[in-house]
C-alpha positions as CSV (number, residue, x, y, z in Angstrom):
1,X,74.2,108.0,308.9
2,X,75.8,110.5,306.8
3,X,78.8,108.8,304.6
4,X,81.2,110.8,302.3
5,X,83.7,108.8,300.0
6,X,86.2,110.0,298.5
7,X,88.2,108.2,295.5
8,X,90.0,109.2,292.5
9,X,93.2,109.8,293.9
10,X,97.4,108.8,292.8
11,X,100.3,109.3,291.4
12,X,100.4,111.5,288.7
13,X,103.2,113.5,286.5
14,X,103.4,117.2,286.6
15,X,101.2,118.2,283.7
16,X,99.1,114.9,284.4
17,X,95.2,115.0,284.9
18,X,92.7,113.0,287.4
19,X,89.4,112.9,288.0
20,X,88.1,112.9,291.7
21,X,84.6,111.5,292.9
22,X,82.7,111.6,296.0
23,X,79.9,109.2,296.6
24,X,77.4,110.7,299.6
25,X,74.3,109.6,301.5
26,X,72.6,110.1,304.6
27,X,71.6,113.9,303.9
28,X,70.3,116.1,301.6
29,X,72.6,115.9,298.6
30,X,70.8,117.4,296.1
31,X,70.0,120.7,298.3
32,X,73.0,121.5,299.8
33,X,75.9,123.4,298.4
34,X,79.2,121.3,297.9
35,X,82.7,121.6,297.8
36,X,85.9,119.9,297.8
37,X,88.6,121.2,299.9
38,X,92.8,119.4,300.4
39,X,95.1,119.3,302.9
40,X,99.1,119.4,301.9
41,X,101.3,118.0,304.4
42,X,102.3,120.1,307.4
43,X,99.2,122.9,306.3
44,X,95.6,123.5,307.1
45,X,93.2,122.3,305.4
46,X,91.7,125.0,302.4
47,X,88.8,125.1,300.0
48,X,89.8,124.4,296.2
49,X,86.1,124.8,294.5
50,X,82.7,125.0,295.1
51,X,79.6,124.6,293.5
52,X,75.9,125.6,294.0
53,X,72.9,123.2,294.9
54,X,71.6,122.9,290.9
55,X,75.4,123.6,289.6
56,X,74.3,127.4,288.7
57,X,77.8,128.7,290.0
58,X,80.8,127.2,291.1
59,X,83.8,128.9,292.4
60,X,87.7,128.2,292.5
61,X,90.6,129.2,294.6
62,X,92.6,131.1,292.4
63,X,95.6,128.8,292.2
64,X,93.3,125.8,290.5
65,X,91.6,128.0,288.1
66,X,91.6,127.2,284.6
67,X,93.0,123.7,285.7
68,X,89.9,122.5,288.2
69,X,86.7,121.7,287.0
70,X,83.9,120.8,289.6
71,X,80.7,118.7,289.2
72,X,77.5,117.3,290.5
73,X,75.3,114.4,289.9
74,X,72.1,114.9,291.9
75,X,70.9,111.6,290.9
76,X,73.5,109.8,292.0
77,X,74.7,112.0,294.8
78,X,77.8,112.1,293.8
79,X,80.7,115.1,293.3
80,X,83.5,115.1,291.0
81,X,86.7,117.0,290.8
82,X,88.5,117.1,287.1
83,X,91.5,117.8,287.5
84,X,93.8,119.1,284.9
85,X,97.6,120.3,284.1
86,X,98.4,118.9,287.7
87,X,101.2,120.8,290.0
88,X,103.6,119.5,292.7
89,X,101.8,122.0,294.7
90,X,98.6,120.2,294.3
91,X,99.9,117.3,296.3
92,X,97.6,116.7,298.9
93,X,94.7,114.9,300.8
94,X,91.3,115.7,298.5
95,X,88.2,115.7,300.8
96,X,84.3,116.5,299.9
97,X,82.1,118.0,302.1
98,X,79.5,120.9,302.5
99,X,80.4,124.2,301.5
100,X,81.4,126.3,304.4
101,X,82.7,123.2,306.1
102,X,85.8,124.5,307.1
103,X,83.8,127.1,309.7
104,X,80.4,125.3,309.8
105,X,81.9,121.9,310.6
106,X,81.5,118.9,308.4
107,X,78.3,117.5,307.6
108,X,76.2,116.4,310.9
109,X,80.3,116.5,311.9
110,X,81.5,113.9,309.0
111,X,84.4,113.6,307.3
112,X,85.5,111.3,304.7
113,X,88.8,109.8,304.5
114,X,89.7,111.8,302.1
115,X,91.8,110.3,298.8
116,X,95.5,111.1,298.0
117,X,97.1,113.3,295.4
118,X,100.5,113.0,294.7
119,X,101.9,115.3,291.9
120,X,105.3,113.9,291.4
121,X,107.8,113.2,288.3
């Protein structure tokens, strides 16, 4: 049974920082390409970074560069999400998944709950 759980999440000042983590089983971890992706309220959700099987490349949407850091743990199956210089605009449910979720469907059709993110002063 494949589980994704994400934690991490708060209340955090503008210009705060916190650090997201997703703790998988039931597939593959280690070979499949990961991502984390949010939903802000009243919008669909979006990808905010990615990051390769071995952690060879990862990739951020442009408004989180510089600020997001993504990570793996094959050993633990786990993905993490640092999160720096935080914005009101980054307000918003944080889910982890498989890359290409948002078109391919979550994994075997999972998703986690998903952990808040309130960016607020």
């Amino acid at each position: 049974q494949v589980q994704l759980v994400e934690s991490g999440g708060g209340l955090v000042q503008p210009g705060g920082s916190l650090t997201l983590s997703c703790t998988t089983s039931g597939f593959p971890f280690s070979e499949s390409a990961m991502s984390w992706y949010r939903q802000a309220p009243g919008k669909g959700r979006e990808l905010v970074a990615e990051i390769t099987k071995y952690s060879s490349r990862t990739n951020y949407e442009d408004s989180v560069k510089g600020r997001f850091t993504i990570s793996r743990d094959n050993g633990a199956n786990t993905l993490s999400l640092q999160m720096n210089n935080l914005k009101p605009e980054d307000t918003a449910v944080y889910y982890c998944n498989r890359a290409f979720a948002l078109s391919l469907g979550g994994v075997a059709g999972v998703w986690g709950q998903g952990t808040q993110v309130t960016v607020s002063a």
